[in-house]
C-alpha positions as CSV (number, residue, x, y, z in Angstrom):
1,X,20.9,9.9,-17.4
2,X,21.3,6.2,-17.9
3,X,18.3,3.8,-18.2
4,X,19.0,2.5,-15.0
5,X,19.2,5.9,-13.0
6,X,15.5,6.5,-15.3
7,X,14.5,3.3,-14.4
8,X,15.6,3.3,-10.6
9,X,13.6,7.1,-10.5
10,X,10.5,5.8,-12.5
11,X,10.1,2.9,-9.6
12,X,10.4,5.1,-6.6
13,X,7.7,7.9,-8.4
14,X,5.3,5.3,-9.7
15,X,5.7,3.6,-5.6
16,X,5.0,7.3,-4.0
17,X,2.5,7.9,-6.4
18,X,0.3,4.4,-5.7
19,X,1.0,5.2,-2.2
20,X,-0.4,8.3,-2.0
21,X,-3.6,7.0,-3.9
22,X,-4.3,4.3,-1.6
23,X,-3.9,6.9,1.0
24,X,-6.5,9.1,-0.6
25,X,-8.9,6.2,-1.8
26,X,-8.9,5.0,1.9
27,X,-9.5,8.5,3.4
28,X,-12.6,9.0,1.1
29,X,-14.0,5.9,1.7
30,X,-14.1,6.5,5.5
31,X,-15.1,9.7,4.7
32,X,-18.0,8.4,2.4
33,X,-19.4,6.4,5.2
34,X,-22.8,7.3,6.4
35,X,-23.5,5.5,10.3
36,X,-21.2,5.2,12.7
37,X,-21.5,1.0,12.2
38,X,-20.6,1.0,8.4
39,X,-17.3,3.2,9.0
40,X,-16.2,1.2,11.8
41,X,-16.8,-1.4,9.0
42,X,-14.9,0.1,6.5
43,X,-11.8,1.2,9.0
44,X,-11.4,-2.5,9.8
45,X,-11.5,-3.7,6.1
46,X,-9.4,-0.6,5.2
47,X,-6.9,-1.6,8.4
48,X,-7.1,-5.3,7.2
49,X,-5.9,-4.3,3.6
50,X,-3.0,-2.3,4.5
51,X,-1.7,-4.8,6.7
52,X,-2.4,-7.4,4.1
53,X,-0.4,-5.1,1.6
54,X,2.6,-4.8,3.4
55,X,2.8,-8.3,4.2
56,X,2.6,-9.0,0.4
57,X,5.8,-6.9,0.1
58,X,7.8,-7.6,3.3
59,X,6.9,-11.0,3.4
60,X,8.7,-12.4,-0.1
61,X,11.7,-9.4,0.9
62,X,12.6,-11.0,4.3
63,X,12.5,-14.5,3.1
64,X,14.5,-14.1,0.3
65,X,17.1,-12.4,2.6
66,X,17.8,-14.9,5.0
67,X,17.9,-17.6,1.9
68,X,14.4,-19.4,2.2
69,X,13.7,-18.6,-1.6
């Protein structure tokens, strides 16, 4: 393979594979949770997170796109 096929492959692995952590360091720490007022705690700061993740990422995408940056 060339290095930008390896390259292009090591992205979308090392992506899936953060992914799926964050997936399973969010279900444990719900999971973790003792009352029923500390995981409603921890779903919002885990819900606030995410969508502050994937802002990060979209965000920068969609304004380079239409030519802001």
């Amino acid at each position: 393979m060339d290095p930008g096929t390896v390259g292009l492959v090591g992205r979308i692995v090392g992506s899936a594979i953060g992914v799926f952590g964050a997936f399973i360091g969010t279900y444990f720490s719900i999971k973790s949770t003792r009352t029923f007022v500390e995981r409603r705690f921890v779903v919002k700061c885990a819900i606030g997170m995410w969508v502050s993740g994937i802002l990060l990422m979209v965000l920068p995408l969609a304004l380079s796109l239409i030519g802001v940056i």
